[in-house]
N, C-alpha and C positions, 0 to 999 in steps of 0.2 A: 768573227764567229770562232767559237773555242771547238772542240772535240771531248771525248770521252770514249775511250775504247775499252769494254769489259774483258777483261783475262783474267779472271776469277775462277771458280768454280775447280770440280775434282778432277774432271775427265776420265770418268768410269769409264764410258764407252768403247776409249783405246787403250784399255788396261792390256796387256804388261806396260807399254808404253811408257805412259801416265804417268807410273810407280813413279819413275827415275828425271822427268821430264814436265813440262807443261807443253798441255795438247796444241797451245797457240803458237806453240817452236818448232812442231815438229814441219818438217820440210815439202813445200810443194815445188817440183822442179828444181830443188835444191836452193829453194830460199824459204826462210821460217813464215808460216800463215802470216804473223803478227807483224812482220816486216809490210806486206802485202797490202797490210791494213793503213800503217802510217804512212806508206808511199803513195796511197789511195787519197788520204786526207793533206797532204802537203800537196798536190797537183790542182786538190779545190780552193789550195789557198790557206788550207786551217794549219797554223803552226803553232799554235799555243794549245797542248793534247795532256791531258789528263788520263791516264792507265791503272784505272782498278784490278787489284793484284792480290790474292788470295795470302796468307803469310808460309804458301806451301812453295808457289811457285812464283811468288814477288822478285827474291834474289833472283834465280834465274832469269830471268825475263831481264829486270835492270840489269844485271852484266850482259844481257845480248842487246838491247837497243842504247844502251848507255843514259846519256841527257839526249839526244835525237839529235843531236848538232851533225849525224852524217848523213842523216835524211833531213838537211835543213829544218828542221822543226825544235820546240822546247817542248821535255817529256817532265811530266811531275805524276807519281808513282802514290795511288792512293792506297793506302791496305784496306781491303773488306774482312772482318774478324770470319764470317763466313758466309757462306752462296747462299743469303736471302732474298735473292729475287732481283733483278734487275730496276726497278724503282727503287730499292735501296741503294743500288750504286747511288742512283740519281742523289738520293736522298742524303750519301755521306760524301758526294764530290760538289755540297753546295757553297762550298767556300772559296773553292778553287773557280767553281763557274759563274758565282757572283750573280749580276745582273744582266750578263750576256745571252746571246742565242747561242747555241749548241746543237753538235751531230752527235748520236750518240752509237756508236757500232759494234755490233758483236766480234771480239777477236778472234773467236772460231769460225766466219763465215768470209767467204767466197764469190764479188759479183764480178761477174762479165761488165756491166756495166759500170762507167766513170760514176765515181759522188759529186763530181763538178755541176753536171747539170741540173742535180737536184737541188743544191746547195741554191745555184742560179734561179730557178726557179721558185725559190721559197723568198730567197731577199726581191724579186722584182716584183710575186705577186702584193706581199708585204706595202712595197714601196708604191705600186701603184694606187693601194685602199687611202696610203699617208694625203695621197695627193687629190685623191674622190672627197676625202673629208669622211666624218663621221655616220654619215648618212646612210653609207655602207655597213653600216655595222661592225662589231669588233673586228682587229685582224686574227688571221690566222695566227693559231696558237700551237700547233705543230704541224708537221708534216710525217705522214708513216709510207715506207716503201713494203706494196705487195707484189706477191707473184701465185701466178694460179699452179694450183699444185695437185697431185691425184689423188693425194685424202686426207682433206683439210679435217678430217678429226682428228690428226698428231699435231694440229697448228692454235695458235690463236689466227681468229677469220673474222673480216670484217662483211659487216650490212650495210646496205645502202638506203636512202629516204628514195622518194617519189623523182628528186634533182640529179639523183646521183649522187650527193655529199654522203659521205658517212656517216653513220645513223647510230651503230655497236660495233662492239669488239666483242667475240665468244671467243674465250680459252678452253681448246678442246673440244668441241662440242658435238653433242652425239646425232644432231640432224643439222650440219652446215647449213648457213643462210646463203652462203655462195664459196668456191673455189677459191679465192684467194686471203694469202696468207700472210701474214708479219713476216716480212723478210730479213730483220736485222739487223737496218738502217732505219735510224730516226733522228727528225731535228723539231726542235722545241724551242722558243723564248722562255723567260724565267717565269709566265705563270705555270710551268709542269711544278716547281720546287713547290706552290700552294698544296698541289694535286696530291705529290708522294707524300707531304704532310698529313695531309686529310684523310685514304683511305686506310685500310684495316689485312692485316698478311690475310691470304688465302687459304685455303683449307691444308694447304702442305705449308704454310708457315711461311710464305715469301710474299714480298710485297710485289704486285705483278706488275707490269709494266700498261699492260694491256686492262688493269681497273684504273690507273691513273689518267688514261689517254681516255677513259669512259670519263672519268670528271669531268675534265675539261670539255666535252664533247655536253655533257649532262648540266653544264653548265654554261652553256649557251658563247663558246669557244668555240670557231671554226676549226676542224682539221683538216687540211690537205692529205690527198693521196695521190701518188704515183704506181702506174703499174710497172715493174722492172721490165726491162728489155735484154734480152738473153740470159742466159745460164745465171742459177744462184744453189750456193752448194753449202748446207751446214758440212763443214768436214770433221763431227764427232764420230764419226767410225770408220773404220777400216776402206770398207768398198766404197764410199761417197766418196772419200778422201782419197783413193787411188783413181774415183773417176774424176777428179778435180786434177788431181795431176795429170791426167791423157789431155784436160781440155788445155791446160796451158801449155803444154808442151806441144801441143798444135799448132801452138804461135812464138814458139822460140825462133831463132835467127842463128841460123848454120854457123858458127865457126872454129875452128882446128887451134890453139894453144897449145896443146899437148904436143906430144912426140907419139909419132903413128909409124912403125916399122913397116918396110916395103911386103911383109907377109901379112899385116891386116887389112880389111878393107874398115872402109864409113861409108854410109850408104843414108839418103837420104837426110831429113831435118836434123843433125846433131851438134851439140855441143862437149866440145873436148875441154876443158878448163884448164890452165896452166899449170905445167909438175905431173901431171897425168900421162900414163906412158901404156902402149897398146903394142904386147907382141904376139904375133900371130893369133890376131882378136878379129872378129867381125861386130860393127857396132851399126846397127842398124832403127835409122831413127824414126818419130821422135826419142829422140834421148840425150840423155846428160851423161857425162863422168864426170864428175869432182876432182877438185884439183887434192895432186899427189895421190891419185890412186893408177893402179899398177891390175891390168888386164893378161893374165899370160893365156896363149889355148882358150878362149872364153869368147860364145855369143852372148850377146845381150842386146836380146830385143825389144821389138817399138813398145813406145811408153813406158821407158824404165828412167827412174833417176838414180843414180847412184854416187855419193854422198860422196865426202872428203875421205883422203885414207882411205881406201879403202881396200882391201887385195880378194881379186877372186882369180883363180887359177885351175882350168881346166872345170870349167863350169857354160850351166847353160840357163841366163833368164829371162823372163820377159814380161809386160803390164804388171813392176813391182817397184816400190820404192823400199831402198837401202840404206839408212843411217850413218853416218860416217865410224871411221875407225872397224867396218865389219870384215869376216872374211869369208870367202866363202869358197869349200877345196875340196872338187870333186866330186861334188853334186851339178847332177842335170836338173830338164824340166821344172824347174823354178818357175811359178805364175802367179798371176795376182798376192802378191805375197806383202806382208810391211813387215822391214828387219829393223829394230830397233839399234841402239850405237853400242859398238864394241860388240857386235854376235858373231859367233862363230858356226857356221852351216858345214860339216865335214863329212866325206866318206873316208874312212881312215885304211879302210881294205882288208885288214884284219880277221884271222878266222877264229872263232864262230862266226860268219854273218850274222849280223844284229841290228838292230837299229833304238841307237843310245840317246836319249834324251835329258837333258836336263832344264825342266819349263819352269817359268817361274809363276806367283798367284795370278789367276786370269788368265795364262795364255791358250792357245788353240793347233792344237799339229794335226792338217790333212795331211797323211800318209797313202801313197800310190797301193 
């Protein structure tokens, strides 16, 4: 079985960000989403992944995952000319996917849940129709993973028949047939490559994923579904994406690297990463420091990650992720906050009292 991970698209949502970045790098507990996702699919076994790549944020991405050879896997870097729809991915990685079965995963998305079991679960039901014989009727032609959500009109939602089998897919729909939604993951055999051929872009001009998965359904193709079991988290904006990182930092694994001088404390779930140095700092977890950054005078509290390089000095944060290379000097009350790389956060002390900004397109400043 191959993979396909989409990291395409513009990433409006986490503009300024975005600008300078692709949204599928930026950091949960101080490792990129996009990492998250191929360590996800090399644990199910899939190492042959295919990475549709926007030609904004292609390069970037291939300098951060390289060829996958350090997450055991092989990566081949597909360009999408632009974000028509996620069945177009489909639709231009058919060469790379051939006549294999395929996962196909959003690179902006987040599960609790391993892709192993599902994976398992689609080759045994598979395997067991090979062995019933034809009688059983077709096999299963993809499998789609949902999750019930609290308003399945921002989702595509599936229906179900009389059995239970999925019946439709509505994209968006303004009176939901039931609560649960496309969650992100999907796995296919190569009759999907008939499907993305067949249908027609949707009224915003993309080929949707969610009419091709109706072909195959409308054409008399079983689909499987699964309902996910724990958390799943698009991290296209700010606060999902800060509550994505409180959930994994929940489950990090305590341990010290750095240098922690006899006037700081750690308290709690933390991770000090190696070159990281804390003077008279309290860090209280869950949380990260990144390696080679330097805490002087500075709390920083639970649920905070903060990134490589980093210098904050007589500061105070906490439920905020901080980008590497930032600094931040002499500001308090920092909270739910996302600092993009190389920012500088300063009280400089300076009279007029003032407060001096320099924001770039898209961004946002809550001021006290």
């Amino acid at each position: 079985m191959k993979g396909l991970i989409l990291a395409g698209g513009a990433g409006t949502r986490l503009r300024p960000i975005t600008h300078t970045s692709a949204k599928q790098l930026v950091p949960i507990a101080n490792k990129p989403i996009l990492v998250y996702v191929v360590e996800d699919m090399a644990a199910a076994g899939i190492k042959d992944i295919g990475v549709v790549v926007s030609p904004e944020s292609g390069p970037e991405i291939e300098a951060a995952l390289g060829d996958g050879t350090q997450y055991g896997v092989e990566l081949t870097y597909i360009p999408q000319s632009a974000p028509l729809g996620l069945a177009h991915c489909v639709l231009i990685a058919a060469e790379f996917l051939g006549a294999d079965d395929f996962v196909v995963y959003l690179g902006d998305n987040m599960l609790q849940q391993e892709l192993r079991p599902l994976v398992d679960r689609f080759v045994a039901e598979r395997s067991r129709q090979l062995e019933l014989g034809d009688s059983h009727g077709p096999l299963p032609a993809a499998q789609i993973l949902l999750a019930h959500v609290d308003d399945p009109r921002q989702f595509g939602v599936a229906a179900f028949d009389g059995s239970g089998r999925v019946s439709r897919l509505v994209e968006k729909p303004a009176d939901p047939p039931s609560d649960l939604a496309l969650a992100g993951v999907y796995i296919f055999d190569d009759r999907i490559h008939e499907a993305v051929r067949a249908i027609a872009p949707s009224t915003r001009g993309e080929l949707e994923i969610t009419d091709a998965i109706q072909w195959l359904i409308d054409s008399g193709y079983p689909v499987m579904h699964e309902v996910l079991e724990g958390w799943w988290i698009d991290t296209g904006k700010k606060d999902p994406l800060l509550h994505c990182n409180r959930l994994v930092l929940d489950t990090i694994t305590p341990r010290i690297d750095g240098d922690v001088d006899d006037a700081s404390r750690v308290e709690g779930r933390v991770v000090i990463e190696p070159g990281a140095r804390l003077q008279s700092s309290v860090v209280r977890g869950p949380a990260i420091i990144g390696s080679g950054t330097t805490l002087v005078d500075t709390y920083v509290g639970p649920y905070t990650a903060i990134g490589s390089d980093c210098e904050l000095t007589d500061a105070e944060i906490e439920h905020s992720v901080v980008l590497e290379r930032s600094r931040i000097v002499g500001v308090h009350g920092i909270q739910d906050s996302l600092l993009g790389r190389e920012v500088e956060v300063v009280r400089t002390g300076e009279r007029p009292k003032a407060t001096r900004l320099m924001l770039g397109d898209h961004s946002r400043a809550d001021l006290e």
